[in-house]
C-alpha positions as CSV (number, residue, x, y, z in Angstrom):
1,X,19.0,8.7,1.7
2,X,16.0,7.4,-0.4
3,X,13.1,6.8,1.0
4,X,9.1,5.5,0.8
5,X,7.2,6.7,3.2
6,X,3.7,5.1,3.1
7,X,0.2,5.3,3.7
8,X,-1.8,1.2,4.3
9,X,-5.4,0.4,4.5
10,X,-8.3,-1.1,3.4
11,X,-10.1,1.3,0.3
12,X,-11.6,4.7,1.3
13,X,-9.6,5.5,4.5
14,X,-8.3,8.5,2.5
15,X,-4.6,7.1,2.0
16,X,-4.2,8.7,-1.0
17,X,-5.1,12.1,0.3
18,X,-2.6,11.4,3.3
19,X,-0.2,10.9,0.6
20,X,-0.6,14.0,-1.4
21,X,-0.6,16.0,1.5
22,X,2.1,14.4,3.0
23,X,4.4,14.9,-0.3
24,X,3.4,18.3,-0.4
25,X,4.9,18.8,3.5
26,X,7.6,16.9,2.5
27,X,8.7,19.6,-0.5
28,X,8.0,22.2,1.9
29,X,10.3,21.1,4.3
30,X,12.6,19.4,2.0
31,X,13.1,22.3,-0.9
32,X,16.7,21.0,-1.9
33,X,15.0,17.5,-2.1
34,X,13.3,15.7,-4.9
35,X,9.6,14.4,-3.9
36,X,7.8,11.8,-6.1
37,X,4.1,10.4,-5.2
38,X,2.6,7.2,-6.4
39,X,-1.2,6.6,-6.1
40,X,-3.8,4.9,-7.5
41,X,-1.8,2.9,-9.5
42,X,-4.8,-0.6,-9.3
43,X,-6.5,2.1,-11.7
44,X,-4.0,1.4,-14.1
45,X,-4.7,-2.3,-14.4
46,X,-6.2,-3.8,-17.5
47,X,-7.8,-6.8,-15.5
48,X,-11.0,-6.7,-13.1
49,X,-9.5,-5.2,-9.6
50,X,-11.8,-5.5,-6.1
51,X,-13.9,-8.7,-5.6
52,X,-13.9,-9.0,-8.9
53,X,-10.1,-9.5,-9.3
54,X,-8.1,-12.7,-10.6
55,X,-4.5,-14.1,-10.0
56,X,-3.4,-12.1,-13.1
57,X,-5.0,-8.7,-11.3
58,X,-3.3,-9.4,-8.4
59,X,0.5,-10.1,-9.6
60,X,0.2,-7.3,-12.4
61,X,-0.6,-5.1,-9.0
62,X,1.9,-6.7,-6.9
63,X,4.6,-6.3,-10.1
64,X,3.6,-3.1,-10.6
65,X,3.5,-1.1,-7.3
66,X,7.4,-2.8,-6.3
67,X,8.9,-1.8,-10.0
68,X,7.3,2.0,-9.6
69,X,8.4,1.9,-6.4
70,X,12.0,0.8,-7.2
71,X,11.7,3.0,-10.4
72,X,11.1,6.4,-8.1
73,X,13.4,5.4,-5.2
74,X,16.1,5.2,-7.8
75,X,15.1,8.7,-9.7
76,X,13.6,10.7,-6.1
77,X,14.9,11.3,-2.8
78,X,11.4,10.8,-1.1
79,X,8.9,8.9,-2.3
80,X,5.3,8.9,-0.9
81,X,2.6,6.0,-1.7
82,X,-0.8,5.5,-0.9
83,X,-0.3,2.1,-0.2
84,X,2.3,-0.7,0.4
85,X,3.0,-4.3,-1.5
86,X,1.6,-5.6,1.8
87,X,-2.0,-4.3,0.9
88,X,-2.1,-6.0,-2.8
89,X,-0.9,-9.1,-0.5
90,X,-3.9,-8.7,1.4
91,X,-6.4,-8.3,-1.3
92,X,-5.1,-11.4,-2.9
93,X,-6.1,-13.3,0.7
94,X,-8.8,-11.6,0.9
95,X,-9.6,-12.8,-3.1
96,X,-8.8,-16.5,-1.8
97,X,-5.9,-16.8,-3.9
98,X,-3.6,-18.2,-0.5
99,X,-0.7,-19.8,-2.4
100,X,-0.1,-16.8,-4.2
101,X,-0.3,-14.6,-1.5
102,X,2.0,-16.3,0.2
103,X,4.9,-16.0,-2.8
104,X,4.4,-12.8,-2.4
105,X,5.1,-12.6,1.5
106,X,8.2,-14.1,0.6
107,X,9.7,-11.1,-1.2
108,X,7.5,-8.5,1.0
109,X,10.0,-9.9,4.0
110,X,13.0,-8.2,1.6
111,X,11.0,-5.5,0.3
112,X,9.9,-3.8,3.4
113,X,13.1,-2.7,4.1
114,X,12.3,0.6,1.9
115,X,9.7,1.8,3.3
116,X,10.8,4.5,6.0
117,X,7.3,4.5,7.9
118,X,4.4,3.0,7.7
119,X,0.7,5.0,8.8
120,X,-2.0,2.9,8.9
121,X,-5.5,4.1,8.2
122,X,-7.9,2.3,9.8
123,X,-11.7,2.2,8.9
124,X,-12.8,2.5,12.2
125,X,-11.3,6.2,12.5
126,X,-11.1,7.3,8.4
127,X,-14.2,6.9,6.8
128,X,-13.7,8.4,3.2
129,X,-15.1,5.6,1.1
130,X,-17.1,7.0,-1.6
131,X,-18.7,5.6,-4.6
132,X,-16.1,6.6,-7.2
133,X,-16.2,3.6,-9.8
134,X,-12.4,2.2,-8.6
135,X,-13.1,1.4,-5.2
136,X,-14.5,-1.0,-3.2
137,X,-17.2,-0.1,-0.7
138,X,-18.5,-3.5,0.2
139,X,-17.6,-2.9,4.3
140,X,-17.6,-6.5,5.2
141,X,-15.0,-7.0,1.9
142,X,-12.8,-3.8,3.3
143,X,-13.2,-5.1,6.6
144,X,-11.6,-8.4,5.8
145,X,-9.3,-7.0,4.3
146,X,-7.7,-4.4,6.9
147,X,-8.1,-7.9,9.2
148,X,-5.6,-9.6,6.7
149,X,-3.2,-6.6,6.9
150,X,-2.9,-6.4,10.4
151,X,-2.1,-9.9,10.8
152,X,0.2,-9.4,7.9
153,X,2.2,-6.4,9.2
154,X,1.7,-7.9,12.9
155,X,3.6,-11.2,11.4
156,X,6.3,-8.9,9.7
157,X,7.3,-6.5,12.7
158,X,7.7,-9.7,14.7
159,X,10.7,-10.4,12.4
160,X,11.8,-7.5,12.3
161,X,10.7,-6.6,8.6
162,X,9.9,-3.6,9.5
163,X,12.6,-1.2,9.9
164,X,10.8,2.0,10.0
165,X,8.0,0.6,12.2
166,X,3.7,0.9,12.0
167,X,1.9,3.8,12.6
168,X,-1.6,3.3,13.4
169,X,-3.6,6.5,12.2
């Protein structure tokens, strides 16, 4: 069975460290079994990304982060991400950009269905954020933020979106 097991949460709650230590268990466990990690993959985009961001940084990370996960659910066995489409939906609250947002909660209610657990790292108990030129440290901005996905991933495990569940970590 394919699956995405994933790490959610504001910027510099060490999600993608979860992740690569959580794909390295997973190999461990799993030797007969092909593992794939995807992180960091807002680094990648060509427009501004944090406060700074537009519509256009927002759906090129939305589009991006469902077709690399589609990509490595169809080439891997287990996939591991540092985030879910539900934190780029977030952001793009966050950002002010509602309407869009809210397209996108559309196909996050199909999309979910991958992902075979969900650990969210929350500021108050992971405090990793460090200066590092890609992340946002603004902690009123990452604040709002992790708000927005809770309600997000509150609304979607009330309609049963979630198949795998929330893990709060």
């Amino acid at each position: 069975m394919k699956i995405i097991r994933s790490f959610t949460g504001a910027q510099g709650t060490g999600k993608t460290t979860a992740a690569l230590q959580t794909a390295q268990q997973e190999k461990l466990y799993n030797p007969g079994k092909s593992v794939h990690v995807l992180a960091d993959l807002e680094a990648f985009c060509p427009f501004h990304i944090n406060q700074t961001g537009s519509e256009k940084t927002q759906a090129w990370i939305f589009s991006n982060q469902i077709r690399t996960e589609m990509e490595s659910i169809h080439r891997f066995d287990i996939t591991v991400t540092d985030r879910t489409i539900v934190d780029v939906i977030a952001y793009t609250r966050a950002l002010g950009f509602h309407s869009l947002a809210e397209g996108m909660l559309k196909y996050a209610e199909h999309h979910c269905q991958y992902y075979s657990s969900i650990h969210f790292k929350q500021i108050q108990f992971n405090q990793h954020c460090h200066p590092d030129g890609i992340r946002d440290i603004d902690l009123e901005f990452r604040q709002q933020v992790e708000n927005t996905m809770l309600e997000i991933y509150d609304l979607l495990d009330r309609h049963g979106m979630l198949p795998g569940g929330i893990y709060r970590v």
